[in-house]
N, CA, C and O atoms as a GROMACS GRO file, in nm:
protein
  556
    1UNK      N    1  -1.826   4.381  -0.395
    1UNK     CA    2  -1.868   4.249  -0.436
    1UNK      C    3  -1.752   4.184  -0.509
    1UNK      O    4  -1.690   4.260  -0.584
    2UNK      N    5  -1.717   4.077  -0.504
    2UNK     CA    6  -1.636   4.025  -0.522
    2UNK      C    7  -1.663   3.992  -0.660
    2UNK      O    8  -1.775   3.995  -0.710
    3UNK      N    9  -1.509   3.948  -0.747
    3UNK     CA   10  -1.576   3.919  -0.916
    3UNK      C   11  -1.527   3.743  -0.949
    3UNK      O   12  -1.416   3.692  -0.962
    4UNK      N   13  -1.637   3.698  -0.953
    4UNK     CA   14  -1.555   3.525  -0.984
    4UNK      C   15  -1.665   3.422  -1.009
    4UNK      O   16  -1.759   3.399  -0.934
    5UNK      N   17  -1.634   3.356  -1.145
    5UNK     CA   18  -1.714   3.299  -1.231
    5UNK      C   19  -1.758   3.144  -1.139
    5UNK      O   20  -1.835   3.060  -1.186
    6UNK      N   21  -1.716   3.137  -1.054
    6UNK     CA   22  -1.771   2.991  -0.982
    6UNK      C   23  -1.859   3.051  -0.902
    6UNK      O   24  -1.853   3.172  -0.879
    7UNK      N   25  -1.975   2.949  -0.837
    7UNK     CA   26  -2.090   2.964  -0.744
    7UNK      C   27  -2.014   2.926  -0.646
    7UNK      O   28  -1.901   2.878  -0.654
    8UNK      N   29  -2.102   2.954  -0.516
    8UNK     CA   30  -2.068   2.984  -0.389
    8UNK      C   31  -2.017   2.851  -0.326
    8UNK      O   32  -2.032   2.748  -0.391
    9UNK      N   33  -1.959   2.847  -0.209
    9UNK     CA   34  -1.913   2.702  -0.158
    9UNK      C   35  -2.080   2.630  -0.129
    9UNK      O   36  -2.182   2.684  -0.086
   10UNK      N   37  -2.057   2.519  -0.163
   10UNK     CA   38  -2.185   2.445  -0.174
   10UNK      C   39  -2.132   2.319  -0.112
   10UNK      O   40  -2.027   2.257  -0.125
   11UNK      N   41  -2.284   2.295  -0.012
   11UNK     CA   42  -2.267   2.180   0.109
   11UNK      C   43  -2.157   2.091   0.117
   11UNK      O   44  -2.113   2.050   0.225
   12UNK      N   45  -2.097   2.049  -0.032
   12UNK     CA   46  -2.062   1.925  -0.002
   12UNK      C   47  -1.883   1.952   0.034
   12UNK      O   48  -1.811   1.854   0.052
   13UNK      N   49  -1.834   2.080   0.040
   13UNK     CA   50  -1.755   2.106   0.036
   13UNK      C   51  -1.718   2.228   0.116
   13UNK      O   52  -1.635   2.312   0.079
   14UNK      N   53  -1.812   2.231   0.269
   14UNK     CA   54  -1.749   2.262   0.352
   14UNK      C   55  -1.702   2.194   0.488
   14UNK      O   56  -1.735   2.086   0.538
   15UNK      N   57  -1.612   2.296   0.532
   15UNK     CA   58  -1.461   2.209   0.597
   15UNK      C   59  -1.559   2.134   0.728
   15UNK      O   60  -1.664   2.172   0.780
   16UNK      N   61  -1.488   2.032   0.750
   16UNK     CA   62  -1.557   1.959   0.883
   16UNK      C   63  -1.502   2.027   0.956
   16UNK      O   64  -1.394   2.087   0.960
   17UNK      N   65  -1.630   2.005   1.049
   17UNK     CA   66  -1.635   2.151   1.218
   17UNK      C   67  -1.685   2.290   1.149
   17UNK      O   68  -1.696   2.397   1.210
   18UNK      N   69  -1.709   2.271   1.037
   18UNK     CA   70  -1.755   2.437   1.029
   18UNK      C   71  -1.899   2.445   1.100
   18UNK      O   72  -1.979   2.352   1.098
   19UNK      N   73  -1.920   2.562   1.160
   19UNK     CA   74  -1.967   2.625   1.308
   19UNK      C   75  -2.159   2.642   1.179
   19UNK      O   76  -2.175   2.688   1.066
   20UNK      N   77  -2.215   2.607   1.236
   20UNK     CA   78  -2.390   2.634   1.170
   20UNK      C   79  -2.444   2.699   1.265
   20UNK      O   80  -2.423   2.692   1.387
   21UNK      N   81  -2.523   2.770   1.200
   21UNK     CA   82  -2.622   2.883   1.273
   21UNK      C   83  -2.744   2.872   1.194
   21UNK      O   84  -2.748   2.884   1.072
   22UNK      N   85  -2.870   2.843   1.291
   22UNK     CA   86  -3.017   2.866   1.260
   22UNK      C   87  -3.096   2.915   1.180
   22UNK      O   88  -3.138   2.977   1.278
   23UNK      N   89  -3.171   2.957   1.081
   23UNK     CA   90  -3.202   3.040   1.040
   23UNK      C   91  -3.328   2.991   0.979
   23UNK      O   92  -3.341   2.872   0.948
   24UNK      N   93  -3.432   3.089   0.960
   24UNK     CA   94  -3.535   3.136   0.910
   24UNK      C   95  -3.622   3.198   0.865
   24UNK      O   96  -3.617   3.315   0.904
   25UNK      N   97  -3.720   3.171   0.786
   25UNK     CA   98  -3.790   3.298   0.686
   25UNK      C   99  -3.877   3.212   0.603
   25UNK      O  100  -3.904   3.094   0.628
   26UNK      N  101  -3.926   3.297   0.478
   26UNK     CA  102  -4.034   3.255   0.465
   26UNK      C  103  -4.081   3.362   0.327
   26UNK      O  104  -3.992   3.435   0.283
   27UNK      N  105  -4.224   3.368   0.261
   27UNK     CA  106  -4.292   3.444   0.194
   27UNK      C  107  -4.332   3.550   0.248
   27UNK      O  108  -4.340   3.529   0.369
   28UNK      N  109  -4.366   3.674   0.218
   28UNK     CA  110  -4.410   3.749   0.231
   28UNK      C  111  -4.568   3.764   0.344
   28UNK      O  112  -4.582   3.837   0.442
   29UNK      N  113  -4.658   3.674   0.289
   29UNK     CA  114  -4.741   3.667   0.370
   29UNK      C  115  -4.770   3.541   0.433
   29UNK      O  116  -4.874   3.475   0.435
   30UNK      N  117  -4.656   3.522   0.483
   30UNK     CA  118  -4.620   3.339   0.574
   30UNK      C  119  -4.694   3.274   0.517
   30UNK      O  120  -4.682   3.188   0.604
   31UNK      N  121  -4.751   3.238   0.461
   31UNK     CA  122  -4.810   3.117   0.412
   31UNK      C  123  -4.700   2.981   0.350
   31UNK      O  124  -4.728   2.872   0.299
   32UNK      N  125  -4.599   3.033   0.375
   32UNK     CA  126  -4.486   2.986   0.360
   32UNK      C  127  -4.360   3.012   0.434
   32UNK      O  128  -4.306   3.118   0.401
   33UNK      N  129  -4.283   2.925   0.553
   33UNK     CA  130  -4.180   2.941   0.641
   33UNK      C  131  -4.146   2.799   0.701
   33UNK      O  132  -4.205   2.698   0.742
   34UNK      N  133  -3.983   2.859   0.681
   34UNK     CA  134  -3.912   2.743   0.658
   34UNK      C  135  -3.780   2.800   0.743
   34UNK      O  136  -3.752   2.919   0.756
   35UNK      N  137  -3.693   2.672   0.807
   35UNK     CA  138  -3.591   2.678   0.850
   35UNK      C  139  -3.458   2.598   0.814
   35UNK      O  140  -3.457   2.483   0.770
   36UNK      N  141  -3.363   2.666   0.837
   36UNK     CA  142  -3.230   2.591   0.787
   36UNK      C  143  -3.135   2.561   0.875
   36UNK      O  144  -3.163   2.599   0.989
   37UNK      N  145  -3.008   2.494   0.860
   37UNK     CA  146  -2.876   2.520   0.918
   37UNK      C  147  -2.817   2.568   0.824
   37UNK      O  148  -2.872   2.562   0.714
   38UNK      N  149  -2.723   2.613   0.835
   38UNK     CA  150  -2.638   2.671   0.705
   38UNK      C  151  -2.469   2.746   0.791
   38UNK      O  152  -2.468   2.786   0.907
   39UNK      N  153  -2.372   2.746   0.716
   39UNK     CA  154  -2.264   2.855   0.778
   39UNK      C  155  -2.313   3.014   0.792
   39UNK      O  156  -2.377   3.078   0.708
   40UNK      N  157  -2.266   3.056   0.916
   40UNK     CA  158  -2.300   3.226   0.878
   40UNK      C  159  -2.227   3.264   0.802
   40UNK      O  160  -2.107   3.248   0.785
   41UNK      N  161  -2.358   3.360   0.716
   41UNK     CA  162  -2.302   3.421   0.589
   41UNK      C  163  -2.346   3.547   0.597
   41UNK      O  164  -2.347   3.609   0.490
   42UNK      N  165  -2.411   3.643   0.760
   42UNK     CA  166  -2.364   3.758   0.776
   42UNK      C  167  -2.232   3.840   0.757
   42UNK      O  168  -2.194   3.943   0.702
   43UNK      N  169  -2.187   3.751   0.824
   43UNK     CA  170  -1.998   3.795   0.842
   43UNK      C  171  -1.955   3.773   0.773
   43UNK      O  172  -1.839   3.804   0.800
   44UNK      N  173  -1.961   3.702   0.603
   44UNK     CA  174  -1.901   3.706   0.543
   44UNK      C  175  -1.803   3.549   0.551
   44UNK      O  176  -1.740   3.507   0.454
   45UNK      N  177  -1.808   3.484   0.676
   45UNK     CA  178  -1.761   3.356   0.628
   45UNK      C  179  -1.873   3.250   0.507
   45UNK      O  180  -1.815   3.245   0.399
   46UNK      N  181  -1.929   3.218   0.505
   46UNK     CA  182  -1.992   3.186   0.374
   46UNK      C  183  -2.031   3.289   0.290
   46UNK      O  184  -2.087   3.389   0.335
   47UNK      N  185  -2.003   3.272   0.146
   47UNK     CA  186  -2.028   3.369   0.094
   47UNK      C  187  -2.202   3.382  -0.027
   47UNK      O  188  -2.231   3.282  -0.094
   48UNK      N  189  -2.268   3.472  -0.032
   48UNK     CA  190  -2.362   3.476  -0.104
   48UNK      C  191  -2.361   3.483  -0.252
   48UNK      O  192  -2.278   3.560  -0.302
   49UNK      N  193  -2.443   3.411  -0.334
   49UNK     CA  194  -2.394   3.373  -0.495
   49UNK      C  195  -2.513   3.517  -0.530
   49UNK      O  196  -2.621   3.542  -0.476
   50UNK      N  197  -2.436   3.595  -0.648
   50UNK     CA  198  -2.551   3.653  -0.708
   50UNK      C  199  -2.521   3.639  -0.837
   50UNK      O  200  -2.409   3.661  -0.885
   51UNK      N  201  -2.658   3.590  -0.922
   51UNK     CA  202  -2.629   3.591  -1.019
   51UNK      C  203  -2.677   3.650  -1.128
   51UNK      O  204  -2.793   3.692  -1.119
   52UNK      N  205  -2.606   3.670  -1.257
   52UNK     CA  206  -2.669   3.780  -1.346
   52UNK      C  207  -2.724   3.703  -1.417
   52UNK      O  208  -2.657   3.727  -1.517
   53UNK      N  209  -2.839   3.580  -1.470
   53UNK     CA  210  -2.939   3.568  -1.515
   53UNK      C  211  -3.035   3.615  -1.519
   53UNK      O  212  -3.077   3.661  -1.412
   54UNK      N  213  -3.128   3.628  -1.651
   54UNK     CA  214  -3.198   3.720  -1.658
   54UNK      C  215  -3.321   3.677  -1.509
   54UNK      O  216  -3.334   3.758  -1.417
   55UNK      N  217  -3.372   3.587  -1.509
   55UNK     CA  218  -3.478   3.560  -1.425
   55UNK      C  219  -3.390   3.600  -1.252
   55UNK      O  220  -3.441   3.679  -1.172
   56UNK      N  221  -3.272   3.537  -1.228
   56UNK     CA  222  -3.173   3.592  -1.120
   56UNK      C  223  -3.172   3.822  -1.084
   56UNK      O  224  -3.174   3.901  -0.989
   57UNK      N  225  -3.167   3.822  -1.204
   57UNK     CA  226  -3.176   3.981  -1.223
   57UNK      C  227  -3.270   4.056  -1.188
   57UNK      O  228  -3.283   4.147  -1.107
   58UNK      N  229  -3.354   3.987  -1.286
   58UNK     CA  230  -3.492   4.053  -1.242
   58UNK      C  231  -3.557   4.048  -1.101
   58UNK      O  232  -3.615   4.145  -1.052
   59UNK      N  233  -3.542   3.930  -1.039
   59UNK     CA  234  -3.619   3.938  -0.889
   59UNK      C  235  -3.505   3.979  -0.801
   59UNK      O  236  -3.515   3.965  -0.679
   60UNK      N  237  -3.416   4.021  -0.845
   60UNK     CA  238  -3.289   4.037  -0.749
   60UNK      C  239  -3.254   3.938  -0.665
   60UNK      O  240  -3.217   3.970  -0.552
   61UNK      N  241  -3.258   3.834  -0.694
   61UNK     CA  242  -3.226   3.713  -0.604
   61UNK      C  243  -3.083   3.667  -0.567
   61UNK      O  244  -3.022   3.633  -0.668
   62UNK      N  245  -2.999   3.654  -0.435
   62UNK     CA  246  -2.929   3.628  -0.368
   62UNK      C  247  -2.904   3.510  -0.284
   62UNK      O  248  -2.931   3.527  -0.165
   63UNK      N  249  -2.851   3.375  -0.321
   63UNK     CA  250  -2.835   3.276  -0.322
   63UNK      C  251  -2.714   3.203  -0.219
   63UNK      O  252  -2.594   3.229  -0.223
   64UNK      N  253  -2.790   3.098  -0.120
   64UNK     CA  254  -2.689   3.020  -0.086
   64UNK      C  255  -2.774   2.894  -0.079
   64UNK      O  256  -2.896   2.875  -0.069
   65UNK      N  257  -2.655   2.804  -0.087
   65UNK     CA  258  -2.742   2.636  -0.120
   65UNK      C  259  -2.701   2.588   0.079
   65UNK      O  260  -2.622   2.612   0.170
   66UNK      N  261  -2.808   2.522   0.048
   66UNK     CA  262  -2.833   2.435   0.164
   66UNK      C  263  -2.829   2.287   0.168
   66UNK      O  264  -2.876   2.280   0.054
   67UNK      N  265  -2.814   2.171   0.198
   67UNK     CA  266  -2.811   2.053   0.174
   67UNK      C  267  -2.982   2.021   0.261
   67UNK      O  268  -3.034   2.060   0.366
   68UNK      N  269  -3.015   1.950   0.172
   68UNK     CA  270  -3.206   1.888   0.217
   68UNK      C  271  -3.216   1.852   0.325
   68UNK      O  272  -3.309   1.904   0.387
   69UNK      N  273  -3.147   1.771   0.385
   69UNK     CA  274  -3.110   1.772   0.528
   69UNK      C  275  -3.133   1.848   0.630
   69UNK      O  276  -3.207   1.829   0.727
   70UNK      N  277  -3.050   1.955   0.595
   70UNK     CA  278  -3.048   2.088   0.703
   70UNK      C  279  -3.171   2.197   0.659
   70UNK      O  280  -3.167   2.302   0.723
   71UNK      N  281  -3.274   2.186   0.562
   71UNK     CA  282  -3.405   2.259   0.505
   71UNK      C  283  -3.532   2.170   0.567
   71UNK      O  284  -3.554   2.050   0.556
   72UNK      N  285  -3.592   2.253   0.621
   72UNK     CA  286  -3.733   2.186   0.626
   72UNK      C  287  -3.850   2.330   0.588
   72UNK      O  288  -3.820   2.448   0.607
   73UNK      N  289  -3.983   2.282   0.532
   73UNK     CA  290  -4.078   2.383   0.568
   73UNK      C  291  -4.120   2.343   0.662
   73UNK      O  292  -4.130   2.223   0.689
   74UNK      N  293  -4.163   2.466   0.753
   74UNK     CA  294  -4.211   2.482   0.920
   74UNK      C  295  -4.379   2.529   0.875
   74UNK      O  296  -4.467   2.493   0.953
   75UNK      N  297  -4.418   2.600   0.764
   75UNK     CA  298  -4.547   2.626   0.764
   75UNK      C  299  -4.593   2.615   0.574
   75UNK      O  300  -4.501   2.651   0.500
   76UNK      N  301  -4.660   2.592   0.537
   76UNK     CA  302  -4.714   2.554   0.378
   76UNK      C  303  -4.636   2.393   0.374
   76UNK      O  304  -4.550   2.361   0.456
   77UNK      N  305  -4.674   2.322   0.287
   77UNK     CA  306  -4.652   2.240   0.182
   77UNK      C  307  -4.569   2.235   0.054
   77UNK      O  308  -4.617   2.298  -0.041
   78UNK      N  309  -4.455   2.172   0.034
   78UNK     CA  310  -4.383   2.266  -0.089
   78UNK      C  311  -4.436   2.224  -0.205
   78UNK      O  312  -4.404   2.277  -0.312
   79UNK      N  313  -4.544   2.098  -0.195
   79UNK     CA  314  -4.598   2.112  -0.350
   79UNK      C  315  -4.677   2.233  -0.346
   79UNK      O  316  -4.700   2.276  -0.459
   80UNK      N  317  -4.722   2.298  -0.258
   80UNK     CA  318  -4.812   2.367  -0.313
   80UNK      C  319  -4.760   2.494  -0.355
   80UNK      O  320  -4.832   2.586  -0.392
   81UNK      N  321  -4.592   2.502  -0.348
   81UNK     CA  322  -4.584   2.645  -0.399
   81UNK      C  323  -4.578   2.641  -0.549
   81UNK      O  324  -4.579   2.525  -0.591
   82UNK      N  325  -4.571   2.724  -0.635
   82UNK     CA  326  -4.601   2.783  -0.792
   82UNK      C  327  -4.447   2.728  -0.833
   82UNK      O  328  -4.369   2.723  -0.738
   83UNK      N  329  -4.400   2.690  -0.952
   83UNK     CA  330  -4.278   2.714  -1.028
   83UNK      C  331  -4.272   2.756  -1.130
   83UNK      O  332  -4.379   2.759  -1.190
   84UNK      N  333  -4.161   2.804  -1.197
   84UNK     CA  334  -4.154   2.875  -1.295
   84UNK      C  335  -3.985   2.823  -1.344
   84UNK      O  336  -3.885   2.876  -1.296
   85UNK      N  337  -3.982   2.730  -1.428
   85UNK     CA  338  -3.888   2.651  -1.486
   85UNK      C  339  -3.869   2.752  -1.653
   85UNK      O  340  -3.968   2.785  -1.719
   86UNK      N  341  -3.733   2.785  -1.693
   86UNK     CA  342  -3.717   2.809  -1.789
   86UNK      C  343  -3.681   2.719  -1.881
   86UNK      O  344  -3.601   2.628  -1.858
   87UNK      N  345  -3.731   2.736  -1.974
   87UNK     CA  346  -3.744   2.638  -2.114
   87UNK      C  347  -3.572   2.573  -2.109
   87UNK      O  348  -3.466   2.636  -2.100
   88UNK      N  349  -3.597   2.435  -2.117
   88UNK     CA  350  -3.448   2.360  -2.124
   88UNK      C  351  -3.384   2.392  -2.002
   88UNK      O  352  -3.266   2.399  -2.036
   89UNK      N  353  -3.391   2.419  -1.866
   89UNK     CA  354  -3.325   2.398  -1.804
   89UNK      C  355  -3.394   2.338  -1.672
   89UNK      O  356  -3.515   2.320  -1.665
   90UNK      N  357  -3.313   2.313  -1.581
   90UNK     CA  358  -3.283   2.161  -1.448
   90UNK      C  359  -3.398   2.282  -1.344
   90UNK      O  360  -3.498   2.224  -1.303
   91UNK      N  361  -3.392   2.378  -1.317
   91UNK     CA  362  -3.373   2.436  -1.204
   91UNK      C  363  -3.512   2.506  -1.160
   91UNK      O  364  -3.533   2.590  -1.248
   92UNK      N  365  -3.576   2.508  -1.102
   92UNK     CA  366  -3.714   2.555  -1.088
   92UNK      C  367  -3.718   2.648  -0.990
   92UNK      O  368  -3.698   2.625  -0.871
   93UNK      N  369  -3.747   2.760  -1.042
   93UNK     CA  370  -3.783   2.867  -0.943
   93UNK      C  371  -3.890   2.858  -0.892
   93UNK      O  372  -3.988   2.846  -0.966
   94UNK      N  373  -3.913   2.859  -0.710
   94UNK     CA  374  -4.071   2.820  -0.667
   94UNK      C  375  -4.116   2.939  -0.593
   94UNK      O  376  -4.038   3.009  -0.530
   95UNK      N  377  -4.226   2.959  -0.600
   95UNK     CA  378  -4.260   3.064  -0.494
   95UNK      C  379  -4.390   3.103  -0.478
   95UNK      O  380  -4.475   3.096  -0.567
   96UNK      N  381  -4.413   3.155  -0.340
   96UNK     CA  382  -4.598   3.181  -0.321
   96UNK      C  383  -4.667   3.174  -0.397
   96UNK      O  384  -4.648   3.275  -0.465
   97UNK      N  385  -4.776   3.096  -0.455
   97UNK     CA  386  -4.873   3.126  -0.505
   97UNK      C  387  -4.950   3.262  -0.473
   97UNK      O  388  -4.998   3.326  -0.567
   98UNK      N  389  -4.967   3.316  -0.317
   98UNK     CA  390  -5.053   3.417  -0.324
   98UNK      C  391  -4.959   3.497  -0.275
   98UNK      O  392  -4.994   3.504  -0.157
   99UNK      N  393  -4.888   3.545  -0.283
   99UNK     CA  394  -4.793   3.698  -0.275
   99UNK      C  395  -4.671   3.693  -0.354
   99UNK      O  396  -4.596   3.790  -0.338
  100UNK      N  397  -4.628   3.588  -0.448
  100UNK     CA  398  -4.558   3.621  -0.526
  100UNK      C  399  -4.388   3.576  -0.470
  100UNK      O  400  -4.297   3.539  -0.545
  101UNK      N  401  -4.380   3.590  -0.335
  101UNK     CA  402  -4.193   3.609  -0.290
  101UNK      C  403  -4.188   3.438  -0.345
  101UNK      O  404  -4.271   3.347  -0.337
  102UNK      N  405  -4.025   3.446  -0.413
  102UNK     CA  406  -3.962   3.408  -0.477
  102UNK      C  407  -3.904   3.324  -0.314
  102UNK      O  408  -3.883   3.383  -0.208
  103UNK      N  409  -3.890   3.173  -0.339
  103UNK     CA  410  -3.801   3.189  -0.174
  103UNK      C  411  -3.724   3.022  -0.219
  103UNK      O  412  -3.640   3.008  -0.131
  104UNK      N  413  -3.720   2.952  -0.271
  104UNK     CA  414  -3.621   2.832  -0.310
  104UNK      C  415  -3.639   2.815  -0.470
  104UNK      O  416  -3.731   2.845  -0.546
  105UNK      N  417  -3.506   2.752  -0.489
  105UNK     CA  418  -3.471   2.672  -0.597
  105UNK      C  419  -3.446   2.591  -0.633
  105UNK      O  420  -3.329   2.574  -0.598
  106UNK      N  421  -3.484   2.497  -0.699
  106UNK     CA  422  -3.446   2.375  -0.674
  106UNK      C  423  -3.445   2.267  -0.776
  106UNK      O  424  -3.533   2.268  -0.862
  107UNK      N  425  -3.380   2.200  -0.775
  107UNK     CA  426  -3.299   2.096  -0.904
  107UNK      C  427  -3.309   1.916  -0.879
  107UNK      O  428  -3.233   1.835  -0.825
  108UNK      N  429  -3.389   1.908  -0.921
  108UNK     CA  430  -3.409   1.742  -0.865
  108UNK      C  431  -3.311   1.659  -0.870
  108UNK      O  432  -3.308   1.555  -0.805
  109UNK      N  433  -3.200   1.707  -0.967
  109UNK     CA  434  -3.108   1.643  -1.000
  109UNK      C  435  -2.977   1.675  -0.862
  109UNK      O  436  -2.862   1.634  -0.881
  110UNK      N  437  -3.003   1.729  -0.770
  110UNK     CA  438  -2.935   1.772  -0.690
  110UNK      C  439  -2.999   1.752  -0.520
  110UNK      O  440  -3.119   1.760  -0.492
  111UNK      N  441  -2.904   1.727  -0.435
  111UNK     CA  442  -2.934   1.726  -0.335
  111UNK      C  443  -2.944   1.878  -0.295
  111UNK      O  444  -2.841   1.924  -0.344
  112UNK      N  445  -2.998   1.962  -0.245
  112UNK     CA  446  -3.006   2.098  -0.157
  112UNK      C  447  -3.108   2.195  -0.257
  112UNK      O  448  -3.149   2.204  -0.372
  113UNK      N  449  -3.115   2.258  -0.130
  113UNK     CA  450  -3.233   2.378  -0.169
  113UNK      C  451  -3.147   2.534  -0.190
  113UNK      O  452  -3.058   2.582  -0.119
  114UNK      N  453  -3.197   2.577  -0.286
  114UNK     CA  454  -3.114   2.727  -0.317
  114UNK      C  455  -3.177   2.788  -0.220
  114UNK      O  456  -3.297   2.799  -0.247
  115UNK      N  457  -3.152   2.829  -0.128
  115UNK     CA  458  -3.205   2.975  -0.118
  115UNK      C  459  -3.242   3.099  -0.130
  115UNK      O  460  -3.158   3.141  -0.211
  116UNK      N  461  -3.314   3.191  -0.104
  116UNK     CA  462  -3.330   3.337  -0.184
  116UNK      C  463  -3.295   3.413  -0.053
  116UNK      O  464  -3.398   3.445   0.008
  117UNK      N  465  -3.184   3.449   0.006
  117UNK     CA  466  -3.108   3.478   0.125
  117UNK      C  467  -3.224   3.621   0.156
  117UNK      O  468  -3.245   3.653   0.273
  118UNK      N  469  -3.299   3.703   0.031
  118UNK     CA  470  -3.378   3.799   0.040
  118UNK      C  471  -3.503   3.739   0.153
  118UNK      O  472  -3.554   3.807   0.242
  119UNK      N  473  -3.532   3.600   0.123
  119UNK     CA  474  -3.683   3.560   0.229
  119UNK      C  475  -3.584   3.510   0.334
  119UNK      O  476  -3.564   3.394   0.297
  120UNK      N  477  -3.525   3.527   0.421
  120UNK     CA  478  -3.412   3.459   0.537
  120UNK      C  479  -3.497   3.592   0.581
  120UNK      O  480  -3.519   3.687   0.505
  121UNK      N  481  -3.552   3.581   0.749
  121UNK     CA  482  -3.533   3.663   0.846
  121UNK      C  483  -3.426   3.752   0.880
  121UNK      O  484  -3.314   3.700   0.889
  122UNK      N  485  -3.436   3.887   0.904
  122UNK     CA  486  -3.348   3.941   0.972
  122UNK      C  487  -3.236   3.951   0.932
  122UNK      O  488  -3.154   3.968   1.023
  123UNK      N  489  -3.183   3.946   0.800
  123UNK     CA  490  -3.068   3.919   0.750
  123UNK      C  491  -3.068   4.119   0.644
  123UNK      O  492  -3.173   4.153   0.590
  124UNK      N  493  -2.983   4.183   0.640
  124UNK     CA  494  -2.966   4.303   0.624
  124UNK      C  495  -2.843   4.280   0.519
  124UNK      O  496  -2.724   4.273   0.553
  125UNK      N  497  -2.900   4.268   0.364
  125UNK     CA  498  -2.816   4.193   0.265
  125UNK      C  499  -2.701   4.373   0.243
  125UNK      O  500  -2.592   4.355   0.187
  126UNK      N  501  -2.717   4.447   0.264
  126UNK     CA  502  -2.604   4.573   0.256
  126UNK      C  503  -2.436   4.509   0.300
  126UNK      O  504  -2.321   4.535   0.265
  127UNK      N  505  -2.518   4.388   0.422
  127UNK     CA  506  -2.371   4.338   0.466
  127UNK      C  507  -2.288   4.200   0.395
  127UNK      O  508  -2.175   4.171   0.432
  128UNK      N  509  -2.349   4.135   0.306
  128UNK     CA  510  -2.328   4.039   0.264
  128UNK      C  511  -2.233   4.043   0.215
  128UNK      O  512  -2.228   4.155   0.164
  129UNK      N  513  -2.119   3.976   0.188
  129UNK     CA  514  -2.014   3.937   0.106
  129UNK      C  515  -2.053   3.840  -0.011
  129UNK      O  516  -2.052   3.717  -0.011
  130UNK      N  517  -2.091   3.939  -0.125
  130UNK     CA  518  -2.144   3.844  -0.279
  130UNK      C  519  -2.042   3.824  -0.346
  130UNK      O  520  -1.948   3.901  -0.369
  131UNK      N  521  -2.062   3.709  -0.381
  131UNK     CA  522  -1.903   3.656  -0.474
  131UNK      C  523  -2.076   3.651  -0.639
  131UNK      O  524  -2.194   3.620  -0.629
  132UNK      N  525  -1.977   3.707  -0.780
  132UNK     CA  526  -2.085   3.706  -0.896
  132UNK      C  527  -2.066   3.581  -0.950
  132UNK      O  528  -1.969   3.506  -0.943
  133UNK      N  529  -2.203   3.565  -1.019
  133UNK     CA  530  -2.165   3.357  -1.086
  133UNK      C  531  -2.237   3.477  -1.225
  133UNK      O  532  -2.331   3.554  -1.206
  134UNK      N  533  -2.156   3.457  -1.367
  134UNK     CA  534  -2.226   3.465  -1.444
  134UNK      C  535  -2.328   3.423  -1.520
  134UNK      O  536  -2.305   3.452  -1.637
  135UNK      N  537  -2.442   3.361  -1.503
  135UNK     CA  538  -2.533   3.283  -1.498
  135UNK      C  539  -2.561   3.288  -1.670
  135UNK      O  540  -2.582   3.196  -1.750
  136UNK      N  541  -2.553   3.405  -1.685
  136UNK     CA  542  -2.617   3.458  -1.842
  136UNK      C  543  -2.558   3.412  -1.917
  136UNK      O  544  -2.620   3.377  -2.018
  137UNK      N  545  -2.415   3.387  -1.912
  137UNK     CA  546  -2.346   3.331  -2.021
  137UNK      C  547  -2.296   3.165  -1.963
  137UNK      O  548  -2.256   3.082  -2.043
  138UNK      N  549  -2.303   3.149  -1.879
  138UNK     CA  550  -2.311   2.996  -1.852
  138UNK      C  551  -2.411   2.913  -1.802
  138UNK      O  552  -2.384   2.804  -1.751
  139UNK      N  553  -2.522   2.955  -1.812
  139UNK     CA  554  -2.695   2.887  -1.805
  139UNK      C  555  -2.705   2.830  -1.901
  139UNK      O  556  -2.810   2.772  -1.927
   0.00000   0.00000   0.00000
């Protein structure tokens, strides 16, 4: 894993022509599924943010941003998922009301949806290339 205090390349600052690939996933017990465009970040050309905040820590969550654009939900409603906002800060963690998976993040103050690369289909995070954001000391 790579060691470096900035977050991952984020929408607005990747190269024109970079190549997008499909992707989708969802909650645990679909009641929630959703699709993206995004760069592949199997291979390691985009890279995955992990961060050591405590709430980041604890659910083990693995992060790439998406621009709103390229996010839609395909099944639920996103008011209806649960959040869990920590005291004084922008960023709202949302996720199933009835099974709990953790699956966007999101900042009103911002265009794009975080992802939790853990609810992405088919994605086998052993291979990921994680660059660390220290979250704990700069949250």
């Amino acid at each position: 894993m790579s060691q470096s205090s900035a977050p991952t390349t984020t929408p607005g600052t990747w190269p024109e022509g970079t190549e997008l690939k499909e992707y989708s996933g969802g909650c645990h017990c679909s009641k929630f599924r959703f699709h993206f465009t995004h760069p592949p970040f199997e291979n390691g050309e985009a890279k995955v943010m992990s961060c050591n905040c405590t709430i980041c820590s604890q659910h083990g969550l693995l992060h790439i941003y998406v621009p709103e654009s390229q996010f839609e939900f395909t099944a639920g409603q996103p008011e209806q998922l649960s959040s869990y906002q920590l005291l004084g800060k922008l960023t709202k963690h949302q996720f199933c009301p009835s099974c709990g998976s953790n699956i966007i993040l999101r900042n009103e103050e911002e265009r794009e949806v975080v992802v939790n690369v853990r609810a992405v289909d088919d994605v086998d995070v052993s291979k990921l290339d994680c660059i660390h954001f220290d979250g704990r000391n700069k949250l």
